[in-house]
Structures are given as C-alpha cells and as structure tokens.
C-alpha positions in Angstrom: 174.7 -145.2 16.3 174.4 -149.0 15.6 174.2 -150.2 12.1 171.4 -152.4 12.5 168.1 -152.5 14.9 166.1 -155.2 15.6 162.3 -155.0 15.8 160.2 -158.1 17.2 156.6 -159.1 17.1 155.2 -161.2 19.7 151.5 -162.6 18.8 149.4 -162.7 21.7 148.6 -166.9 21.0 151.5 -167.8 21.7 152.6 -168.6 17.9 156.2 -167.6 16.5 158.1 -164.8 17.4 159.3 -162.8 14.3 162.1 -160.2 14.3 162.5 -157.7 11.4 165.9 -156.1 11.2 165.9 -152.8 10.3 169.4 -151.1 8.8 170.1 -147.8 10.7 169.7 -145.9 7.2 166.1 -146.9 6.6 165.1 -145.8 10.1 167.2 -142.3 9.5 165.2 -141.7 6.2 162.3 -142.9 8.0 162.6 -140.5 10.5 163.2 -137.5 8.5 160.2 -138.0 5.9 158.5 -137.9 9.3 160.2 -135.1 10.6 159.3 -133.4 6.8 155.9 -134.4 6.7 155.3 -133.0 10.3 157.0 -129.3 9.3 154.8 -129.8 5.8 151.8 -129.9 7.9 152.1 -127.5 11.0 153.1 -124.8 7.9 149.8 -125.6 6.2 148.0 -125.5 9.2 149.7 -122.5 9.9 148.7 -120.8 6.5 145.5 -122.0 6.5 144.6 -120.2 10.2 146.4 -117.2 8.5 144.0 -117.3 5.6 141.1 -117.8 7.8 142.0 -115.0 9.9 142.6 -112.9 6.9 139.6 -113.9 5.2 137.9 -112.7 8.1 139.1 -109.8 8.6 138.9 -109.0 5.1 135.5 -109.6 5.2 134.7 -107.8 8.0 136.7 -104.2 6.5 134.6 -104.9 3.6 131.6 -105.3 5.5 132.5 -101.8 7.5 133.6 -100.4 4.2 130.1 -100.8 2.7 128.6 -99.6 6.1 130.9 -96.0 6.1 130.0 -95.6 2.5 125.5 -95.9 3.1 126.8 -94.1 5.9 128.3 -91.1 3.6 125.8 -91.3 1.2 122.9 -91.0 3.7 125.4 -87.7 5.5 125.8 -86.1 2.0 122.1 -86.5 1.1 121.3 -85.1 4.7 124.0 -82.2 3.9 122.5 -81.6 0.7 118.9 -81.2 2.4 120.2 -78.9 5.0 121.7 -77.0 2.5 118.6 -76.5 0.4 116.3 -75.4 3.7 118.9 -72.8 4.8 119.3 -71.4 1.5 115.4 -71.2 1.4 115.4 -69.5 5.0 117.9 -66.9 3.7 115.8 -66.1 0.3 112.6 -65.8 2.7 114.1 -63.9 5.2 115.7 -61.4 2.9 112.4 -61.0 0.8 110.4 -60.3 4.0 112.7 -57.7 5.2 113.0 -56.1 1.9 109.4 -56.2 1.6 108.7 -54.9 4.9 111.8 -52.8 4.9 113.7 -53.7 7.8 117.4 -53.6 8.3 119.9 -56.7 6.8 120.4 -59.8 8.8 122.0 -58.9 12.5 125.0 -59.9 12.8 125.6 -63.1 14.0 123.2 -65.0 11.8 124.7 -67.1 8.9 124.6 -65.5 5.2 126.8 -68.2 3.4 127.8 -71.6 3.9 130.7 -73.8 2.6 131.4 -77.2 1.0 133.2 -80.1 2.2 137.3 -80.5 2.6 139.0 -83.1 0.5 139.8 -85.8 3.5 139.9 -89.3 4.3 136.6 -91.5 3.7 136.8 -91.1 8.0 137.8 -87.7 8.3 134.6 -87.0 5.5 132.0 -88.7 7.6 133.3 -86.5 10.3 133.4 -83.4 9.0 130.1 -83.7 7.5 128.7 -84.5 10.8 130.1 -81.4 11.9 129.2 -79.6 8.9 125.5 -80.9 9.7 125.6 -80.4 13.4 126.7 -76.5 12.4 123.7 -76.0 9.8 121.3 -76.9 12.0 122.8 -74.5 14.7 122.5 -72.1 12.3 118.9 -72.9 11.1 117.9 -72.6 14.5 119.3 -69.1 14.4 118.1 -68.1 11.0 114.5 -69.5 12.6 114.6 -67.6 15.6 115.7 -64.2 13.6 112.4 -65.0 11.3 110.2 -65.4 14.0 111.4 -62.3 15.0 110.7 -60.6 12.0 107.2 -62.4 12.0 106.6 -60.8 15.1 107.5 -57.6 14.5 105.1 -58.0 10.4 102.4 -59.2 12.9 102.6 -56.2 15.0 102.8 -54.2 12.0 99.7 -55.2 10.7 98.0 -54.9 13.8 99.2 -51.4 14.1 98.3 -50.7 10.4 94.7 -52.3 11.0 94.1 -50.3 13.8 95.3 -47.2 12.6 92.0 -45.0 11.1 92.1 -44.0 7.7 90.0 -43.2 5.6 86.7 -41.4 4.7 83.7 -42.5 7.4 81.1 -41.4 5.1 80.7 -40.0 1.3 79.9 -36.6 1.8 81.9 -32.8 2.1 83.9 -30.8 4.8 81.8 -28.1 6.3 83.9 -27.5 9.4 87.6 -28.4 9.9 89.6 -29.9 13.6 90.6 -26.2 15.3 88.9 -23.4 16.6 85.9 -22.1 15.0 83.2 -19.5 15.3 79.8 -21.9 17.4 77.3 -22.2 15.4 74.8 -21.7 18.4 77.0 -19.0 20.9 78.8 -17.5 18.0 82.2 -17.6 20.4 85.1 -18.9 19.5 85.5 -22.7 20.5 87.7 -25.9 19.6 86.2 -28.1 17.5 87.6 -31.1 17.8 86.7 -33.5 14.5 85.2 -33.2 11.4 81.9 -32.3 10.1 80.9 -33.9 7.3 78.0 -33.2 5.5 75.1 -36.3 3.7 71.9 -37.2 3.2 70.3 -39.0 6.2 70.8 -42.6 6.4 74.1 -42.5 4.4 76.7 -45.5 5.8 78.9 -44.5 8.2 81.9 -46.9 8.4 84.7 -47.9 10.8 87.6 -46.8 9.7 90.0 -49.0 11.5 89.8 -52.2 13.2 88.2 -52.2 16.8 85.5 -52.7 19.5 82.8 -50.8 20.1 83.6 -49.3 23.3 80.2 -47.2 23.7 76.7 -46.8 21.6 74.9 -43.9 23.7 72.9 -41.0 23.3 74.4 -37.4 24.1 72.3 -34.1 24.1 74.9 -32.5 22.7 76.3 -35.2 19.9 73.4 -37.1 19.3 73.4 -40.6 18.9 77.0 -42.3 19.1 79.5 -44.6 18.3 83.1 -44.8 19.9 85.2 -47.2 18.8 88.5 -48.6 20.6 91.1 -49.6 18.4 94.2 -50.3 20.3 97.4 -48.8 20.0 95.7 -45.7 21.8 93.2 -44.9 19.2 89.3 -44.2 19.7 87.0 -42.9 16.8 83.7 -41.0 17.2 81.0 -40.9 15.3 78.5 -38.6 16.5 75.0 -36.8 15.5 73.5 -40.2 13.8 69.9 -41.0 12.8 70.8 -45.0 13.7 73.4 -46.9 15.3 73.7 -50.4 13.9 76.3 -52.1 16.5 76.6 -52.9 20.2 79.1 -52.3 23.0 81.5 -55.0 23.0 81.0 -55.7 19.4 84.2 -56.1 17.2 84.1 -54.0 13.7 86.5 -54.0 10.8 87.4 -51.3 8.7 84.8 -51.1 6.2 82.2 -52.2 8.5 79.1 -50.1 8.3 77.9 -48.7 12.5 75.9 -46.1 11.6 73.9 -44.0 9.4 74.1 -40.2 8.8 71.5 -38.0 10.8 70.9 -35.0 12.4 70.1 -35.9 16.1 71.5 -33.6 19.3 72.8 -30.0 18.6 72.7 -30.0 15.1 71.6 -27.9 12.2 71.7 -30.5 9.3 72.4 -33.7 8.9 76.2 -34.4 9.0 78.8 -36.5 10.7 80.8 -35.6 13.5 84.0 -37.1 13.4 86.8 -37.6 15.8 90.0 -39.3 16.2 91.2 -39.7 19.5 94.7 -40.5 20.5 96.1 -41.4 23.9 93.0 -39.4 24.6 93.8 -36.3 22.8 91.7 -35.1 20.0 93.9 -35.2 16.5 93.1 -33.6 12.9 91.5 -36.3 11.2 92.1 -34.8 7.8 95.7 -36.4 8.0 94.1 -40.0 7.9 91.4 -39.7 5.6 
C-alpha cells in the first residue's frame, strides 16, 4: 500500500487546482473509525428493533394477561353462582321428596360437586369451563328430576282433592252401606250409602272436588245431586228438599249443593249418601 495519496480539488471556475496529500495512516484510521462507527450503529439499531419488538410483545402478554385474569374472575364468579343454584336445587328437591315422601334422588342425578384442581392460570380457565359446562348439565338434570316430582305433587293433589272425605251433612247414622231389612217390603236388600239423618234444610256439602254431572228428580231418591270427581269417583246425594247447583257446574269441597229433605221414598228427612267408584258402590264410612 503506498505511503502517501493524493487528493485534488478542481473548482468549477476555472481557479487553482489544490492537492491535499494524505499519509496512508490517516486514511487507515480514517477508515476504521468509519468502519467502528458503522458496527456502533447497525448494533444500536439492532438493539433498539429488539427493544421495540420486546416492548411489544411485552405489552401485548400483559395485555392478554390482564384479559385471562377478568376472564377467571368472571369464570369463578360464574362457578360460584352455579354452585349456589345447584346446591339450592338439591335442598329443594330433597325437602319436597321428604315432605311428600318419595324415594331419594334416582340414580344418575348429581348429589355433590367438587372444587377446582391446582393448575396453570390456562389450564384453570379450562377446567372451570368444564367445571361450568358440567354444572349446568347437571342442573338440567336436577330440573328435569324436579319437574318430575312436581308432576307427580300435582297429581297428588289432584288425587287428594278429588278423593271424598268427609261428613256431607251434620247429622247421625241411621242405616249403614250393606244389606238391610227395606223399610217399605221388609226383604232383605243392598243398601248402597249412608243414611244420615237432619233437620230439613240442613247444608249438604261436596265432599271432594268435582262437576256436577246430574241435578234430577227420581221417584225413588228424591231430588239429586251426582257429582263427578275424576279419578273414577261420583258422589250422590239423594232425598233433598233443594238443590242449589246445575249440571256442568264445578264444586269444591266444602261447597254447599243441597239441603236436607225428605222428598221420594222416604220416611223422614235424611240424606242418602253414596260413593261411587269406577262405578261400584263403596262404604262411605271409610272416608268420612
């Protein structure tokens, strides 16, 4: 390499031509600081897109962070709360059946339910989903056994309302359900309801919930009331001086239909009453 170099400026007007020697030593140095101060700046430019990247990203795993934990803390509240309505079902449930006295949960409905497994901030958000997912499967079940068990109270109750019991009228037996003596052949004959005997106009009262399936007049019972209750059951209430309802009309228990009299074959005012079943006449003294 020479030991010198020679650099000359030419001015555009023509003036004087200048040369600037240049030992081979400066230009060396020259060239390295050069050489330095290029490497000095592609590293910080280098570091600085690192940074920026890494800012970045750091911001955005903080960002994501923050998002997964709202995210938990909305999954745990949401746990919690279906927690709280399945433990609710379960009391209710149980209560119902022990009240109505039905059998234990079937099998195959959920009794108890568990917490949630030490894991990963990921793996948490995860398995409370599936822990969530789960509850409400079972909630659905637990619903579906207590609308069975609704079901069956309602029919319960409807069975129990239309099931006669009780007294019709305030009065006392004078002839029992079964064969008796006939007051008007003197032969032996089924008598098939009570006879209770009260004043004329005494209440008589449903004694189950029903419609009135007939209001007539019979030569041999009088004036009438037959009640339909459902469930097979008809009531008769025979030998009144008044009926007070109409066919087609709906009567509670309680409900007053007629009053005591002594109308068709009769020899003093009393009630007939009889509890029909599937058709068949049954003792009525077992329901009143």
């Amino acid at each position: 390499m020479a030991r010198r170099f020679s650099v000359i400026f030419v001015p555009e007007d023509n003036g004087h031509v200048r040369r600037v020697r240049i030992r081979s030593g400066v230009v060396k140095s020259a060239l390295c600081c050069c050489l330095i101060v290029a490497g000095l700046f592609a590293f910080f430019a280098y570091s600085y897109f690192n940074f920026t990247v890494d800012r970045d990203e750091l911001q955005r795993l903080r960002f994501a962070t923050s998002q997964q934990r709202q995210t938990l803390k909305s999954l745990v509240v949401d746990l919690e709360e279906v927690h709280q309505q399945m433990n609710a079902l379960a009391e209710t449930e149980a209560r119902v059946r022990q009240l109505a006295n039905l059998e234990a949960v079937p099998q195959g409905i959920p009794v108890a339910i568990g917490g949630i497994s030490e894991t990963g901030s990921t793996e948490t958000v995860d398995e409370i989903q599936r822990q969530i997912n789960k509850l409400q499967v079972e909630i659905e079940l637990r619903r579906q056994s207590q609308e069975g068990v609704r079901n069956l109270l309602n029919d319960q109750v409807s069975l129990s309302r239309a099931t006669p019991q009780g007294w019709p009228t305030k009065g006392w037996l004078t002839s029992y359900f079964g064969m008796r003596k006939s007051p008007f052949t003197g032969r032996r004959v089924m008598h098939e309801g009570l006879d209770i005997a009260a004043r004329v106009g005494t209440p008589v009262v449903a004694t189950a919930d029903g419609i009135v399936a007939r209001v007539k007049h019979s030569s041999d019972y009088g004036k009438m009331v037959i009640v339909d209750h459902g469930y097979g059951y008809r009531t008769i209430f025979a030998h009144n001086s008044t009926t007070l309802v109409t066919a087609g009309q709906r009567v509670k228990r309680g409900d007053i239909v007629a009053k005591v009299g002594n109308t068709g074959k009769s020899t003093g005012s009393h009630l007939h009453y009889e509890l029909r079943l599937n058709g068949v006449p049954i003792d009525p003294r077992k329901t009143l």
